[in-house]
Each structure stands twice: as structure tokens, then as C-alpha cells.
N, C-alpha and C positions, 0 to 999 in steps of 0.2 A: 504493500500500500504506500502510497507518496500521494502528496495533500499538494496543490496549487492554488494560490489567492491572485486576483484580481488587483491589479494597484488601485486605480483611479475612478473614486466613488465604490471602492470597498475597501481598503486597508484607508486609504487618503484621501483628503479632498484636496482638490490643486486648482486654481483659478487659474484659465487661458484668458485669452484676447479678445476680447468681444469680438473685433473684429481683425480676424488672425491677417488676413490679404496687407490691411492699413498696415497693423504693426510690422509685417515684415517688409513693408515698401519702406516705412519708416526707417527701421535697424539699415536697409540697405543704403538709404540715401546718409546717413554717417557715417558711410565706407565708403562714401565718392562711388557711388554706382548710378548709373541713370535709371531711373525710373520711366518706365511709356507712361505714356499719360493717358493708356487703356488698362492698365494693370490690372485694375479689381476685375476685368472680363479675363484678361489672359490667364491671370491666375486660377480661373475657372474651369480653364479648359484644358481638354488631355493631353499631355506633351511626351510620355513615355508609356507606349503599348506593354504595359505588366500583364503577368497572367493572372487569371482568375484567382482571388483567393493570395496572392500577392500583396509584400507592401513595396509601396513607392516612398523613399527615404525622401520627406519632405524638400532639404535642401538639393537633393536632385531635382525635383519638381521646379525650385525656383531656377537652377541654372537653364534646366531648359525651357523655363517660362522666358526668362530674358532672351534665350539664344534665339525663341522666336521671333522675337521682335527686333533680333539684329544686335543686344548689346551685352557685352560681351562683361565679365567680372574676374577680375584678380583672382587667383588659386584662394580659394577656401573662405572667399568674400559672402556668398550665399551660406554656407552651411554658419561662418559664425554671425551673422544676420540672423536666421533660425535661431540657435541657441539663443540668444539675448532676447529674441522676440517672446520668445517660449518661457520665461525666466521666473516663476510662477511660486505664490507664497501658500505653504502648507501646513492642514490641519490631520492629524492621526482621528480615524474616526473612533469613538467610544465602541469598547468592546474587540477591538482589532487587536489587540495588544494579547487579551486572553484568547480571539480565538487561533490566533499563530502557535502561543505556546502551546494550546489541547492539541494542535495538529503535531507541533514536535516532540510531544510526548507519546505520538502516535509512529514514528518513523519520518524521513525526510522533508522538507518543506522548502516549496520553489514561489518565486514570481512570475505567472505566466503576464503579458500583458502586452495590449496593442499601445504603441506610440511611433508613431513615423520622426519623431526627433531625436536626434542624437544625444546623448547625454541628460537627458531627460529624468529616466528613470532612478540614475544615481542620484542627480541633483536633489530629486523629489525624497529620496531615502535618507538622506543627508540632511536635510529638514523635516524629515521625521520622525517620533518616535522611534524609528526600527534604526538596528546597523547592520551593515551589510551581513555579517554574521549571524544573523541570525536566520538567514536565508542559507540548504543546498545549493541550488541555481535559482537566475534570473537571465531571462526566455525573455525576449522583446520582440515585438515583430518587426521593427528597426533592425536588430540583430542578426535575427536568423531567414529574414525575408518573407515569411508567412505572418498572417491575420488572421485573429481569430476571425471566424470561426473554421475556417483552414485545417483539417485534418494533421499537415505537417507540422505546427506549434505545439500541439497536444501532445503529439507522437515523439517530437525534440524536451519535451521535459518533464517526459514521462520517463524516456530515456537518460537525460542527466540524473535523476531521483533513483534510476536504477530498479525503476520499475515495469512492467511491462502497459499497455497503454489503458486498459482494461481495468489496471488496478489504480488508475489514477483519478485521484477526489477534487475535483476546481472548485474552487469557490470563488464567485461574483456576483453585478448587479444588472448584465446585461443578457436579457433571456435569448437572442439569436447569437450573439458574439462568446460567451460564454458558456450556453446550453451545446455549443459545436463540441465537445468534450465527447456527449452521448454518440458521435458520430465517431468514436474510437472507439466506446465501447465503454468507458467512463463513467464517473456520474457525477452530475453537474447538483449542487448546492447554490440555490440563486437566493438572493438578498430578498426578494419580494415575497419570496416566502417562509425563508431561512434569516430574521438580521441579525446581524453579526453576538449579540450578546448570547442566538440561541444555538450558536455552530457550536461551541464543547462539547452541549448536550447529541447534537444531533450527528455529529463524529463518534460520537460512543455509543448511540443506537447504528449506525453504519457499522461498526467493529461488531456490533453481538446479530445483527442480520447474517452479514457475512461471517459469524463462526471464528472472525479473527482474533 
């Protein structure tokens, strides 16, 4: 058995951008970068054929948001634009705290979690209650290139937990992105019916159904 949590709106709360497009036209015009003066359309639109189920690493998106439009950016101008735009103040949600330790008291315990921004995930842990230790793995779909609800994420740490995919417990709050678990075979623990104060309890009715 290996236990996976959800970052964002289940372990944490993290405030983004209202409006993500602005902020990062923003971060980019204080790298000396041109902005079109279509952006908030460009930024819209599809500029890298990913496969299905795929993530597209946001600061890719904006390089070749600009290359469409002809303007061209310094090595690693887009992705630290991203980072800074993305740069988000966080709250540990109540009850997170116990339900990570009932799952490590259970066997391994990972971060599975979509973010197409780079450094994100650490950033957010780092202003969190948790330290990275106290996580097995952390799985990003930034990382490993799949999105929940993506077969391959589930299957990647399920695998780092050293577990088979079957035997792996998620826990979140998004019923398509995180229910993608039961398409490995899994079984997904979702916050709208599960929150978080009652995952202990319901982790150790999981262990006496399954005889573990």
C-alpha cells in the first residue's frame, strides 16, 4: 500500500493570478521582453501539439506564445517570468498535517500533483507546514510530463512508493483529475466526501476492508 495526497486545495491553499496571461506579460516586460499587444488572445491559443493527457511546461507555452508572434526572448527569460508570476502565498489546510502522518504510519507517502510551473511545488512546501521529508516522492506533472488524470502519473508514483499501481491510495479534491487513480486500479479518497480531518479514520477502514 502507498498513500498519495493532492497539493493544491488539499494538503494547501496557494493563491495564483487572477489573471495568470496579465501577470506573466507583466514578469516578462521587466526582462526587457516585448510584449504583442495581442497577448491575452495569443496566450490563448495552442502553440505546442502535446498528446493527450500530457502537460505542456507553462514557460514552454510562453516561449512559443512569443515565437509566434515573431519575438524572440533571452535563454531562460520566459520560464523565470513564470516562476515570479506564479510566486504564491500559502496556507496548510487544517487537518493535513494528521492526515499525512495516519498515511505514514501506514507505509510510504508521495505528492502526486498537476502544476505546469516549474518550481512551484517546492516553493509551495517550503511555505508550508510540511518539509520535504516528510514526503517518499513528489510526482508533478511538470516533472514527469503527464496530468492527472493521465494513467502514467498514477502509475510513476505508484512506482516510486514501490508499490504496485492497484495498491495505490490518492487522496484529493478534484473528482475527474484525481478520481483518474481508479483508472489504474487505485482508489481515489476525494475531499467532497472524505475532508481531510476524516482521512485517519477512513485509511484504517481501507487497511481492515482490504485485510491489511
Amino acid at each position: 500500500m502507498g498513500v498519495s495526497f493532492d497539493l493544491f486545495g488539499t494538503l494547501v491553499t496557494a493563491d495564483r493570478p487572477t489573471d495568470p496571461a496579465a501577470a506573466v506579460a507583466a514578469e516578462l516586460a521587466k526582462r526587457d521582453v516585448d510584449v504583442p499587444d495581442d497577448w491575452e488572445t495569443a496566450y490563448t491559443e495552442t502553440h505546442i501539439d502535446a498528446p493527450a493527457g500530457a502537460e505542456v511546461p507553462l514557460p514552454a507555452h510562453v516561449s512559443r506564445t512569443l515565437a509566434s508572434r515573431g519575438i524572440s526572448n533571452e535563454e531562460n527569460a520566459a520560464r523565470r517570468a513564470v516562476v515570479a508570476a506564479f510566486d504564491p502565498e500559502v496556507e496548510t489546510r487544517p487537518g493535513a498535517i494528521e492526515a499525512v502522518d495516519a498515511a505514514r504510519d501506514r507505509g510510504p507517502v508521495a505528492i502526486c500533483s498537476n502544476c505546469s510551473v516549474p518550481e512551484l511545488v517546492g516553493r509551495t512546501l517550503v511555505r508550508s507546514a510540511f518539509e520535504r521529508d516528510d514526503f517518499d516522492a513528489i510526482v508533478t506533472s511538470v516533472g514527469c510530463g503527464w496530468r492527472k488524470p493521465a494513467p502514467e502519473i498514477f502509475e510513476l508514483t505508484a512506482s516510486q512508493l514501490g508499490a504496485e499501481p492497484h495498491e495505490l491510495v490518492h487522496v484529493g479534491d478534484d473528482p475527474r483529475a484525481d478520481g483518474g487513480v481508479d483508472g489504474v486500479g487505485g482508489t481515489a479518497i476525494l475531499l467532497e466526501d472524505h475532508p481531510l480531518e476524516m482521512i485517519p479514520d477512513r485509511l484504517a477502514e481501507y487497511e481492515r476492508t482490504r485485510g491489511l
